[in-house]
C-alpha positions as a Python dict, from the first residue, in 0.01 Angstrom:
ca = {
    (1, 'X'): (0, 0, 0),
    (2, 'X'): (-241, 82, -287),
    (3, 'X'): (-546, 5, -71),
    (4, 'X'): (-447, 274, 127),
    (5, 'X'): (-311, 537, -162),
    (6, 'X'): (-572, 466, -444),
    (7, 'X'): (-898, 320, -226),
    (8, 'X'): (-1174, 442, 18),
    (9, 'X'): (-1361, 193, 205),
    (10, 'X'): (-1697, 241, 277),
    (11, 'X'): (-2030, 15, 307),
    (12, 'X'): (-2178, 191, 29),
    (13, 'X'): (-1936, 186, -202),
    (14, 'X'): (-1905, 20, -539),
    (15, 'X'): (-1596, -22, -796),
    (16, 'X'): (-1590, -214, -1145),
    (17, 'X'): (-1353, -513, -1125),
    (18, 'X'): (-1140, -410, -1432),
    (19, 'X'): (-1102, -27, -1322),
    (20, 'X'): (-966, -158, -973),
    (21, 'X'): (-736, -395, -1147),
    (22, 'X'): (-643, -136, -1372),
    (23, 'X'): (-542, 116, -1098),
    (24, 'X'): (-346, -158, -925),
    (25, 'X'): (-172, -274, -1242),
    (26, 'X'): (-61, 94, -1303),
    (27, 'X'): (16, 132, -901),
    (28, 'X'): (225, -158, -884),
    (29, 'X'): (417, -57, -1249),
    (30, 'X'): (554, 224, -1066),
    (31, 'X'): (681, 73, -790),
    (32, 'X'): (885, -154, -1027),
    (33, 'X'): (674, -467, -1007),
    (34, 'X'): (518, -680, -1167),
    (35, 'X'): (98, -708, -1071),
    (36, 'X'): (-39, -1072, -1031),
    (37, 'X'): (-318, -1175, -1312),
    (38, 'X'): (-602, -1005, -1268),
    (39, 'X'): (-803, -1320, -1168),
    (40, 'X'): (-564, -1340, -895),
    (41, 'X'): (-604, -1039, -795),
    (42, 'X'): (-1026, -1094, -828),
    (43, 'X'): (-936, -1347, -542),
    (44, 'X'): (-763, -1141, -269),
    (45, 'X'): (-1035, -855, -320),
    (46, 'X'): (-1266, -1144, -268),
    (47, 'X'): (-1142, -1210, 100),
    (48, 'X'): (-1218, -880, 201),
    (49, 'X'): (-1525, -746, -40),
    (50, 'X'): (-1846, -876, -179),
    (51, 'X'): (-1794, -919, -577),
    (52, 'X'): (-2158, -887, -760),
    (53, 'X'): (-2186, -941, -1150),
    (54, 'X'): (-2432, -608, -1258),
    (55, 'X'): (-2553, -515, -1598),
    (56, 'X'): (-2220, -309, -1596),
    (57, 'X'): (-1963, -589, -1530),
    (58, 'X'): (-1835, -727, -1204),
    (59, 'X'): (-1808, -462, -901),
    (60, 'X'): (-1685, -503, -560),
    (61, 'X'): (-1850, -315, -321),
    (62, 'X'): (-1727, -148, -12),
    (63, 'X'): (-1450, -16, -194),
    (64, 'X'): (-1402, 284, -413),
    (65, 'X'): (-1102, 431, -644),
    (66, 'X'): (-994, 784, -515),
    (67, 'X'): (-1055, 1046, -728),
    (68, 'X'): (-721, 1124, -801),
    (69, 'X'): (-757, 763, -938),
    (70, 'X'): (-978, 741, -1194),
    (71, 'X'): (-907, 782, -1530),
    (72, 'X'): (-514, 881, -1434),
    (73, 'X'): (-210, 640, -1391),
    (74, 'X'): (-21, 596, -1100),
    (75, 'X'): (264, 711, -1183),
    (76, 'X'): (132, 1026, -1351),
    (77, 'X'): (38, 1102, -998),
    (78, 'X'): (360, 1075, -853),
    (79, 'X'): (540, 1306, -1082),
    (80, 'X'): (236, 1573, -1061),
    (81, 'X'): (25, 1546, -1337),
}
């Protein structure tokens, strides 16, 4: 589950919209499927996270990318990289 492989949770957390969408796009291209639109996607994150519009963009918090998630594909993590 990429919530669970590419996220943290915590109350003080905060993640741009487009870099979570990003990492799930990527996530989901290496398990062989397709990723819903990212508005779509905007919605489920929605259910479970506040969504604030900043000077930056949209964030979410309460959630984070990993690390080993930012600025790297999925699937370059799975073969190593």
């Amino acid at each position: 589950m990429w919530l669970v492989d590419c996220c943290t949770q915590s109350r003080d957390a905060t993640a741009l919209s487009n870099d979570l969408y990003q990492s799930f796009s990527q996530w989901k291209a290496a398990q062989g499927e397709h990723a819903p639109s990212n508005k779509s996607f905007s919605q489920r994150l929605e259910r479970m996270f506040t969504k604030k519009t900043t000077m930056h963009g949209k964030v979410f918090q309460g959630i984070k990318l990993n690390a080993h998630s930012v600025g790297n594909s999925y699937a370059e993590q799975s073969r190593g990289k």
